[in-house]
DRENMARNU-170887 format. One record per residue (C-alpha): residue number from 1; residue in three letters; x, y, z. Coordinates in Angstrom, 1 decimal. Example, Ala and Ser with C-alpha at 12.3 -4.5 7.8 and 13.67 -1.06 7.14 Angstrom:
// residues 2
- i; aa; px; py; pz
- 1; ala; 12.3; -4.5; 7.8
- 2; ser; 13.7; -1.1; 7.1
//
This chain:
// residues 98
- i; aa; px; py; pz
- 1; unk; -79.0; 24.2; -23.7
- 2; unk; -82.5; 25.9; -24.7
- 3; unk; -84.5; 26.9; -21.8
- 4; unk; -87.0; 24.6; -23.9
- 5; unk; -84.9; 21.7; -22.5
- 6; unk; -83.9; 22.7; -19.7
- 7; unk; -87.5; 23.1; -18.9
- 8; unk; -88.3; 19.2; -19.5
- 9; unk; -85.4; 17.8; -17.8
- 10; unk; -85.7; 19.9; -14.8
- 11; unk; -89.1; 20.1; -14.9
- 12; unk; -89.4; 23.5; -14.0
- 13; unk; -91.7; 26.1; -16.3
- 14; unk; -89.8; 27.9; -19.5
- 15; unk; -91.4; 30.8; -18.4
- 16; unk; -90.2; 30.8; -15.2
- 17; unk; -86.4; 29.8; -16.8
- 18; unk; -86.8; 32.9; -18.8
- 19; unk; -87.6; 35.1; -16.0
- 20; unk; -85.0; 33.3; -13.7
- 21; unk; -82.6; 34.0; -16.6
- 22; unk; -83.7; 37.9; -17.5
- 23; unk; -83.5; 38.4; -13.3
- 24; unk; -87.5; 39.4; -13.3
- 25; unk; -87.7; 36.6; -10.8
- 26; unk; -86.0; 35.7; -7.6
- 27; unk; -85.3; 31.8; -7.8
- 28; unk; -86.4; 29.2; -4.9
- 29; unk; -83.9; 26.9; -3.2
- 30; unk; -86.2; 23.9; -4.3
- 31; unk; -86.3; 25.2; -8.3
- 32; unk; -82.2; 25.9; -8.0
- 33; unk; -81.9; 22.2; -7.1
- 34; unk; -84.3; 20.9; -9.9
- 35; unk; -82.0; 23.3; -12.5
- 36; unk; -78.8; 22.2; -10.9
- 37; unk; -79.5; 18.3; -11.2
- 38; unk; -80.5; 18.9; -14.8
- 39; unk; -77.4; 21.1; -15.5
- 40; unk; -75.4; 18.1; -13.4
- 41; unk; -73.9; 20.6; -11.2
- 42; unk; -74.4; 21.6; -7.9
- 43; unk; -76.9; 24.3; -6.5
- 44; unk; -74.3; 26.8; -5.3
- 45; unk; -72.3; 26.7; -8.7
- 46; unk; -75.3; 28.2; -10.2
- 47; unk; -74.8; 31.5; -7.8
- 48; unk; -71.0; 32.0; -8.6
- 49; unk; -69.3; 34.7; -10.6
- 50; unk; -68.2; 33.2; -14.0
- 51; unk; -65.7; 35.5; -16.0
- 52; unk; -66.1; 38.5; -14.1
- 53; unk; -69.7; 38.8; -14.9
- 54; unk; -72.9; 37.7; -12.4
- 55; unk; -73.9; 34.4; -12.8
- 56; unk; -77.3; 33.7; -14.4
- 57; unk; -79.4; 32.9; -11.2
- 58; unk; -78.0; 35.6; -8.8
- 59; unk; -80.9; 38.3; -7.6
- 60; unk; -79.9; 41.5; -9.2
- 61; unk; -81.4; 44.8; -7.9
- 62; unk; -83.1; 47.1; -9.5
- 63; unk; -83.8; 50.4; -9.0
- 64; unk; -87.1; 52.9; -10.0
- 65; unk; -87.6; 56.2; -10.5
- 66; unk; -91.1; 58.3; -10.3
- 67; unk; -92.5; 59.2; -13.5
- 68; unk; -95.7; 60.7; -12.3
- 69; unk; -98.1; 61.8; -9.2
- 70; unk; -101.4; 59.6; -8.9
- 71; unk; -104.0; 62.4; -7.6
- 72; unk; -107.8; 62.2; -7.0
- 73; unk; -109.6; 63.7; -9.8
- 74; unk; -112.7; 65.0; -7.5
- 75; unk; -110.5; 66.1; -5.2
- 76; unk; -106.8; 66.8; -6.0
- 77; unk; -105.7; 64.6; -3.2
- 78; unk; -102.3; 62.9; -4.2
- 79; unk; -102.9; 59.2; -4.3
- 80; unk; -99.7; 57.7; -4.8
- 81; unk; -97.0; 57.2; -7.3
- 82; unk; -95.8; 55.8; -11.1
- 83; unk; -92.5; 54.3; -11.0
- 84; unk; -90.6; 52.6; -13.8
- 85; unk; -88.1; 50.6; -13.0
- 86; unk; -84.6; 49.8; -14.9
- 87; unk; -86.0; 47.1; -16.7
- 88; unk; -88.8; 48.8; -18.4
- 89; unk; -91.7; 47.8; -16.2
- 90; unk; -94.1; 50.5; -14.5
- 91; unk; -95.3; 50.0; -11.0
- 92; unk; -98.1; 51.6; -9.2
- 93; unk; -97.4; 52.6; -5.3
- 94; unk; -100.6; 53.8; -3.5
- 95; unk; -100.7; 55.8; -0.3
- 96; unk; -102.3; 54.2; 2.5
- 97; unk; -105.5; 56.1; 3.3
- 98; unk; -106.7; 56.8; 6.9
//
């Protein structure tokens, strides 16, 4: 089934699907319900292991790694951190200034 369809008869967003699907997004118990009735399944099939490999709605965790030091330019004063995660995406962490 397309995430296209799925989408309609669930009535969920594609978008959300996709990222539900790619594990960019943790799903809701109310949106795992919506999925399942489309799917004609129940919610908790949705979270099972099929064939040795993780099942498409189960959070997977990812993991970062710096890439660089965020400093002040005026000052030198280390700001925070660039991480990019497994997946490709960069995050910003800032420091908490007192």
């Amino acid at each position: 089934m397309s995430q296209e369809k799925l989408a309609l008869i669930s009535q969920v967003d594609r978008s959300y699907i996709s990222e539900i699907e790619h594990a960019k997004s943790s799903v809701t118990a109310d949106k795992m319900e919506q999925i399942a009735r489309a799917l004609g399944v129940d919610p908790s099939e949705l979270s099972l292991p099929r064939n040795g490999s993780i099942a498409l709605i189960e959070k997977t965790r990812l993991s970062a790694k710096p890439l660089a030091k965020i400093n002040c330019i005026e000052t030198g004063t280390e700001l925070g951190l660039l991480y990019q995660w497994e997946n490709g995406e960069t995050q910003v962490a800032l420091y908490e200034l007192t």
